[in-house]
C-alpha positions as CSV (number, residue, x, y, z in Angstrom):
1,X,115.4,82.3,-59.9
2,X,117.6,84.2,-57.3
3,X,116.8,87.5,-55.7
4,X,117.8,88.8,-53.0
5,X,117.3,89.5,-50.1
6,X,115.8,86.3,-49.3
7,X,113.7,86.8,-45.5
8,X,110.6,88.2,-46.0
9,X,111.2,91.2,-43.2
10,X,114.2,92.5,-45.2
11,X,112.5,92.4,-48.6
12,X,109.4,94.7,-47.3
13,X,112.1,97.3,-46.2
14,X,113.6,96.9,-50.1
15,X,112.7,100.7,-51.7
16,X,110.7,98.9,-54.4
17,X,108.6,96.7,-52.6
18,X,104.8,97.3,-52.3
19,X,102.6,95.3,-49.9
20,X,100.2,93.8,-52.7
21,X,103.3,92.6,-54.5
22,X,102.6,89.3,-52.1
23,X,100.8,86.6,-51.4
24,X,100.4,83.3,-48.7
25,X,101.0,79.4,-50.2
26,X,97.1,79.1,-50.3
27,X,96.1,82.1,-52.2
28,X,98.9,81.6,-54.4
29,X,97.7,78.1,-55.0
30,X,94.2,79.4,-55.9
31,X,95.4,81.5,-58.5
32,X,97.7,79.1,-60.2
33,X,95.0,76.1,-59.4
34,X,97.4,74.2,-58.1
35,X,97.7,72.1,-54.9
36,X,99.8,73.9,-52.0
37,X,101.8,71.4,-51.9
38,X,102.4,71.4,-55.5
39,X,103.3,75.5,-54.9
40,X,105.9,74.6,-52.3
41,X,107.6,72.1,-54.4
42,X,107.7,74.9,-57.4
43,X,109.5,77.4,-54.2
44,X,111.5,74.6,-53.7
45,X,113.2,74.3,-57.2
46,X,113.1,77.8,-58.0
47,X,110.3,78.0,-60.2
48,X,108.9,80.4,-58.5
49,X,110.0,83.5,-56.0
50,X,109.3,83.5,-52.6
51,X,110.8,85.1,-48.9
52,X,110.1,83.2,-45.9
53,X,109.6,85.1,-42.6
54,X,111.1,84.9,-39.0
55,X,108.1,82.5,-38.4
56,X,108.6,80.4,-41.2
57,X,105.8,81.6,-43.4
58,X,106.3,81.7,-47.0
59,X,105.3,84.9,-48.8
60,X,105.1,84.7,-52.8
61,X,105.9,87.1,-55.3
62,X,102.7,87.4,-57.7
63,X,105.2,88.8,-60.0
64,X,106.7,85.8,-60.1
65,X,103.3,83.8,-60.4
66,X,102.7,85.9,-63.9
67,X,105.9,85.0,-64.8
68,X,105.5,81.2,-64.2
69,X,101.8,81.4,-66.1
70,X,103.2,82.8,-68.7
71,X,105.7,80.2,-69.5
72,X,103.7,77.3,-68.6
73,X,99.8,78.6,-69.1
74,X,100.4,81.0,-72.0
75,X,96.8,80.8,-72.7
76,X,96.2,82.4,-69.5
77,X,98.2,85.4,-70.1
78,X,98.4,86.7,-66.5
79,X,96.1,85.7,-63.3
80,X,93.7,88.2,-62.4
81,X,94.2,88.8,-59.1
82,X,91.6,91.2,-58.9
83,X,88.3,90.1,-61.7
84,X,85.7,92.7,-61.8
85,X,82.8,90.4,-62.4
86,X,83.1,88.0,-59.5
87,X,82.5,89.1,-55.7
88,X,85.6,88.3,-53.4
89,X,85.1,86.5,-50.5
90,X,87.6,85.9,-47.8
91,X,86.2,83.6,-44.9
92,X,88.3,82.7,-41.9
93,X,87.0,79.9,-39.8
94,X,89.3,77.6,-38.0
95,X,86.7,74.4,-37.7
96,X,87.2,72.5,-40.5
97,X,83.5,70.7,-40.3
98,X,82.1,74.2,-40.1
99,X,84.2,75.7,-43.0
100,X,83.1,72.8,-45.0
101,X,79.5,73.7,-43.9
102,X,80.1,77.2,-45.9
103,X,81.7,75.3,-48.3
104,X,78.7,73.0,-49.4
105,X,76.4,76.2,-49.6
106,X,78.4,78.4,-51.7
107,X,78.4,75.6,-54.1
108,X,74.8,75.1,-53.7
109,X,74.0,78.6,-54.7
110,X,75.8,78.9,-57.6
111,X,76.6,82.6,-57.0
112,X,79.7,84.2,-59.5
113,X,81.5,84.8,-56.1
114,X,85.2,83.7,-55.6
115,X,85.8,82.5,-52.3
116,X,89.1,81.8,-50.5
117,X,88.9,79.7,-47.7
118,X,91.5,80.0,-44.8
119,X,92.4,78.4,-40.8
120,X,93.5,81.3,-38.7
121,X,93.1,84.7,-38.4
122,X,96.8,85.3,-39.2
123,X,97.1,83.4,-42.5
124,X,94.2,86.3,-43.7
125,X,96.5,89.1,-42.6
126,X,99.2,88.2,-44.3
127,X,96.5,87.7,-47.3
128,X,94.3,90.2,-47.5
129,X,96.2,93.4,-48.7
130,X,97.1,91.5,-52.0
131,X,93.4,90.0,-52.3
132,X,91.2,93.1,-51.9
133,X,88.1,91.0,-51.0
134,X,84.8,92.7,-50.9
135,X,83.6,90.5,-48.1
136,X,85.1,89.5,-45.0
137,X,83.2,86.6,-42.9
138,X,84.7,85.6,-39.6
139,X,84.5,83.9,-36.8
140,X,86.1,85.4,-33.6
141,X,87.4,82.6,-31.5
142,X,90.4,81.2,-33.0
143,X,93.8,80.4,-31.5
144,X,97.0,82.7,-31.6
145,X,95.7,86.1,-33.2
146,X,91.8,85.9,-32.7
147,X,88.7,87.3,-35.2
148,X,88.9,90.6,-32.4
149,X,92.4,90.9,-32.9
150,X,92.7,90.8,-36.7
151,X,89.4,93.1,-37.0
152,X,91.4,95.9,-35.1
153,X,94.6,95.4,-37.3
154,X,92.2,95.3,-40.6
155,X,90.8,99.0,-39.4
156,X,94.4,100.5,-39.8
157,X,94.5,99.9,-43.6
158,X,92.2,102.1,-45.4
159,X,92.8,100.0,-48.7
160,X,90.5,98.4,-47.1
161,X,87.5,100.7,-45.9
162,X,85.3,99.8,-48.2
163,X,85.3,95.7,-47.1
164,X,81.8,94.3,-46.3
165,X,82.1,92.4,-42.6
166,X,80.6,89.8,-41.4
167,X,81.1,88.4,-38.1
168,X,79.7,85.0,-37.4
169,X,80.5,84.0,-33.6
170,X,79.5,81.9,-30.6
171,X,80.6,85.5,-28.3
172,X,78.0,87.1,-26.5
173,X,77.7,90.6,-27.4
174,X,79.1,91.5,-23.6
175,X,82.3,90.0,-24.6
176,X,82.8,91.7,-27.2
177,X,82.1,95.2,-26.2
178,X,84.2,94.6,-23.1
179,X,87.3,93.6,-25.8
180,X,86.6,97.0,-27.7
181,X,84.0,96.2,-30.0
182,X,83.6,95.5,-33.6
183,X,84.2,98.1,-36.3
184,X,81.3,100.1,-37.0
185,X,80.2,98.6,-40.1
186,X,80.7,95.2,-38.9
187,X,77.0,92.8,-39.0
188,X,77.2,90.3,-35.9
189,X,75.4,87.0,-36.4
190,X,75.2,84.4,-33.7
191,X,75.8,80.8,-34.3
192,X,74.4,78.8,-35.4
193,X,74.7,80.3,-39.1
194,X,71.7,81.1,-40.0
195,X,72.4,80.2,-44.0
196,X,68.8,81.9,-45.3
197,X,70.4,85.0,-44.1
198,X,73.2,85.1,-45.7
199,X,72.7,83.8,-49.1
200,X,70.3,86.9,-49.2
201,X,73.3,89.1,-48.3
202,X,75.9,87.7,-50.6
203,X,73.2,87.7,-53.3
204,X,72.4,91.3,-52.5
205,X,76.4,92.5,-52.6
206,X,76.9,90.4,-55.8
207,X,73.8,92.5,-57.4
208,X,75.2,95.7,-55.7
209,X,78.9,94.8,-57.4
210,X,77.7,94.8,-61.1
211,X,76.0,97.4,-60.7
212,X,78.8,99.1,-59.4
213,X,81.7,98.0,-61.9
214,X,79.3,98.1,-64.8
């Protein structure tokens, strides 16, 4: 598969090119249920379309995922990048014992919620505009681009207004404020998680979201 241009900067200037026509390595392993690695390798050969940009991301084409399920899963037809009866969760935590401590209680409670797991506050920017979630839980102290950071950037896309927040940080409130704040909407939780909480939340939004697309 060849299409040019190749670098991910010059293909968003291309007259054609939308921002949800993208997607990060991870997400696009999660909707071809694939290993990341296994992704790269189909980049690699080909197999599937994909820019890189100035800092050596790799941005995917979900065009080109459709494409490759349809000639390899023809039973799926075409992901669903956007299913109406699940709630979409995006949660950014760059602790990998405490995003496997989310991890063991999303399983637990058996909720119809699809959750995406990333590292870094940047991986979810490059993300989020192509997965829509409903939910966005995040911590705020993370290297490079922090949880503060990427909030402000979020509040300039109004795809994205209608995102539930959740911040769940070790900041004192002080800090915070003194940085600018949180957006308006935006719940604050202190750690430690306080679990109890929000399984009654998430369980609360995914009643709210059938209603709603009913």
């Amino acid at each position: 598969m060849s299409r040019e241009p190749k670098t991910f900067e010059a293909a968003i200037t291309a007259a054609d090119f939308s921002s949800d026509d993208y997607c990060g390595t991870s997400y696009a392993a999660k909707l071809l249920s694939l290993s990341v690695a296994t992704v790269q390798s189909l980049v690699e050969k080909g197999e599937i379309e994909a820019w890189k940009t100035l800092g050596g991301h790799r941005r995917i084409s979900l065009h080109s995922i459709n494409q490759y399920l349809a000639k390899n899963s023809p039973q799926l037809a075409r992901v669903d990048t956007d299913p109406k009866h699940r709630l979409r969760v995006l949660l950014v935590e760059d602790d990998e014992n405490t995003r496997e401590l989310y991890k063991s209680h999303f399983e637990d409670w058996d909720l119809p919620v699809d959750c995406t797991w990333m590292s870094s506050a940047l991986e979810a920017l490059m993300d989020i505009a192509s997965m829509q979630p409903d939910l966005l839980i995040t911590d705020l102290s993370m290297p490079g681009v922090d949880g503060i950071e990427m909030l402000k950037a979020l509040q300039r896309n109004q795809q994205l207004a209608a995102m539930q927040i959740i911040v769940i940080s070790g900041v004192p409130a002080q800090a915070i404020a003194d940085r600018g704040g949180l957006p308006e909407h935006a719940q604050l939780l202190q750690k430690p998680i306080n679990f109890d909480w929000l399984h009654g939340y998430v369980t609360a939004l995914v009643t709210a979201n059938r209603k709603w697309r009913s």
